[in-house]
Each structure stands twice: as structure tokens, then as C-alpha cells.
Short mmCIF file of the C-alpha atoms (twelve columns), coordinates in Angstrom:
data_MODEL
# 
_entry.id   MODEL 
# 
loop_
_atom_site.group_PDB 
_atom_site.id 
_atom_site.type_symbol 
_atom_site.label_atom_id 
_atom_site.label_alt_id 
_atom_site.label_comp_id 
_atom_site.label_asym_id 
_atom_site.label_seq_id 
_atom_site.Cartn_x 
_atom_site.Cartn_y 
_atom_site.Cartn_z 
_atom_site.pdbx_PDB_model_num 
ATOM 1  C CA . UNK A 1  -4.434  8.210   -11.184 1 
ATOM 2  C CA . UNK A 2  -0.766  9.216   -9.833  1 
ATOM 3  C CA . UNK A 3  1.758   7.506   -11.813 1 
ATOM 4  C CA . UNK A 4  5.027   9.031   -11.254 1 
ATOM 5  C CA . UNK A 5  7.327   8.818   -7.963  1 
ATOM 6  C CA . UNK A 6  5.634   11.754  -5.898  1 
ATOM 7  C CA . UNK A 7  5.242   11.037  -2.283  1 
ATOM 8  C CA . UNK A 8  2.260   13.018  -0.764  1 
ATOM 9  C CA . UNK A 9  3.393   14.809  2.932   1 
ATOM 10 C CA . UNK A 10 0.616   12.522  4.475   1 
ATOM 11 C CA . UNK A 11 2.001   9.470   3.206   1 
ATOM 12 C CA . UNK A 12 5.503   9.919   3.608   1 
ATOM 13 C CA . UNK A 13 4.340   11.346  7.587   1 
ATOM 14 C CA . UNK A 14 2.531   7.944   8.317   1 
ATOM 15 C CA . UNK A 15 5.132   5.798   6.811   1 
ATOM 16 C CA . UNK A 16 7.823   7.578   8.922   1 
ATOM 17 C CA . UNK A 17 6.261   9.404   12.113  1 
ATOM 18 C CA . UNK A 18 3.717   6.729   12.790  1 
ATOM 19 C CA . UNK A 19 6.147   3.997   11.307  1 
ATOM 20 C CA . UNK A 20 2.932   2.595   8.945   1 
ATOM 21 C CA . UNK A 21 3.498   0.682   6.642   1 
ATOM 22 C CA . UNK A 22 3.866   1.935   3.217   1 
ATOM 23 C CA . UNK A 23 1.082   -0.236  1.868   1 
ATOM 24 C CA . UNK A 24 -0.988  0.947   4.819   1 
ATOM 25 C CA . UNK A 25 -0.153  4.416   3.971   1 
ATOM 26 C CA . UNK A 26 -0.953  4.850   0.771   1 
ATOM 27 C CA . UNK A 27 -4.495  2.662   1.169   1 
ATOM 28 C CA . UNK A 28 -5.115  5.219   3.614   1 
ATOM 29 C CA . UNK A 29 -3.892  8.406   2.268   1 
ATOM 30 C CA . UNK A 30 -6.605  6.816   -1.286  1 
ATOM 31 C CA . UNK A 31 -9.410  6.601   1.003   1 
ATOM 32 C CA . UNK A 32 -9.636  3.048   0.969   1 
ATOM 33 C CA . UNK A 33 -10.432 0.255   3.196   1 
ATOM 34 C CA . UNK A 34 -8.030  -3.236  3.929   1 
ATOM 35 C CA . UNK A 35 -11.929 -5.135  2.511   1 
ATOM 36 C CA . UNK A 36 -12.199 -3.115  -0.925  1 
ATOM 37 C CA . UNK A 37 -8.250  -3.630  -1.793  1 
ATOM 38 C CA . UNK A 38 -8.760  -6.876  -0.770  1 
ATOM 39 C CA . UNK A 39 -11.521 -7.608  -2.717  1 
ATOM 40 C CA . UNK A 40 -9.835  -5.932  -5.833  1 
ATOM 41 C CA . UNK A 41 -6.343  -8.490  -5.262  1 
ATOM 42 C CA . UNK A 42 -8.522  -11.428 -4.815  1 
ATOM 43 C CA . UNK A 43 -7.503  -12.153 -1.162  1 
ATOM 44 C CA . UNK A 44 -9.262  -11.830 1.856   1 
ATOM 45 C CA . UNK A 45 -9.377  -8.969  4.568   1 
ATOM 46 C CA . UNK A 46 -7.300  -10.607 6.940   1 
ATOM 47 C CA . UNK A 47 -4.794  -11.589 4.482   1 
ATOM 48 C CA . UNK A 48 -4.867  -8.031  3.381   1 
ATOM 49 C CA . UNK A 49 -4.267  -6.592  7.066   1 
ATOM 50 C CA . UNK A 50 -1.219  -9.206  7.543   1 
ATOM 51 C CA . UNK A 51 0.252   -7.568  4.177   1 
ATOM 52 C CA . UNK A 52 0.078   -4.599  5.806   1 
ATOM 53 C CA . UNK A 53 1.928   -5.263  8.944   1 
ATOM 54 C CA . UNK A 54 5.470   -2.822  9.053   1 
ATOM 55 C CA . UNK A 55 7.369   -6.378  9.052   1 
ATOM 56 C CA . UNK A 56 5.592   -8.102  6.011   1 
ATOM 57 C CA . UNK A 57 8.240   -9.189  3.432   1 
ATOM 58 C CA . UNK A 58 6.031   -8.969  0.186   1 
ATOM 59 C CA . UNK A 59 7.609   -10.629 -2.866  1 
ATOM 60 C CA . UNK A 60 7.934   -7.951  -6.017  1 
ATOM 61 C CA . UNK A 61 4.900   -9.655  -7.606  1 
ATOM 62 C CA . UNK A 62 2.644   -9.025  -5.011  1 
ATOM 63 C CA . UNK A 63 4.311   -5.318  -4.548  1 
ATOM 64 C CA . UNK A 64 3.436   -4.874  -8.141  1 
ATOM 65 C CA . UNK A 65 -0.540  -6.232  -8.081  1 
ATOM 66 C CA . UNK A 66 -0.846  -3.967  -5.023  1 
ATOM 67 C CA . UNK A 67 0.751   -1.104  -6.825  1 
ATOM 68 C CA . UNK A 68 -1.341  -1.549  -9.724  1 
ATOM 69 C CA . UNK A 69 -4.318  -1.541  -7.190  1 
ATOM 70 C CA . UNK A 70 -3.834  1.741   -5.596  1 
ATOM 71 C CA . UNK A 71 -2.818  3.363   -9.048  1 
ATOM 72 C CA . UNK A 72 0.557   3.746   -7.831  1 
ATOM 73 C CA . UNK A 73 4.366   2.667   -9.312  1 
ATOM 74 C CA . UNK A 74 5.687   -0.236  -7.707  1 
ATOM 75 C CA . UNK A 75 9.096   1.991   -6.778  1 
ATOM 76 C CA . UNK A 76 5.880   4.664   -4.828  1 
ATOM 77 C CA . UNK A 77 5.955   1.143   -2.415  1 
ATOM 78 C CA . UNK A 78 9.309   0.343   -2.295  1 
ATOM 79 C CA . UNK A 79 11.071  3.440   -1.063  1 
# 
């Protein structure tokens, strides 16, 4: 599990080049789909997809479940 502040090339090339959501990002760069994260938050997939939107303003509880999710520091979605 990566717990320290390390931003993979991929991720940091979606979130900027493709201007991707950080969330979206690093779901993506795990391998993982919008249904299993979902699933794992207790919310649905289309609640999931609207969290992932480049304009979503997540409070820093949510940040931090979804963090905790991907096996990631909440500061890794924050940059």
C-alpha cells in the first residue's frame, strides 16, 4: 500500500495533461473501477462518478474516506 507523498508520472500526467481529476487519477492509475470504490465508500456508482468530476468540491472527510480507500494520504489527493 503507498503511504507516503509520492506521485507516480502516470498520475501526476492525467491529473495535469488530461486535466483528470485527482480522484479519477489515482482510481485509475490502482486499477480500479468508479463501481468497486464505490461499493467500498458505501455510495453508489453515479455518486462516485460525480465525485470525480475536475469541479467536485469534496469536503476533507470525504477526501479522507476516499484516501483511505485507494491506500493513499489524504495530502496524495489534495495537491
Amino acid at each position: 500500500m503507498l503511504k507516503n507523498n509520492y506521485f507516480p508520472d502516470s498520475v501526476v500526467r492525467m491529473h495535469i495533461l488530461e486535466e483528470m481529476s485527482l480522484p479519477r487519477a489515482w482510481r485509475e492509475y490502482k486499477g480500479l473501477t468508479q463501481a468497486q470504490v464505490a461499493e467500498k465508500l458505501g455510495i453508489s456508482q453515479p455518486a462516485m462518478a460525480q465525485m470525480e468530476r475536475p469541479d467536485a468540491n469534496l469536503r476533507k472527510k470525504t477526501l479522507k474516506k476516499l484516501a483511505d480507500v485507494l491506500g493513499i494520504t489524504f495530502e496524495q489527493l489534495t495537491m
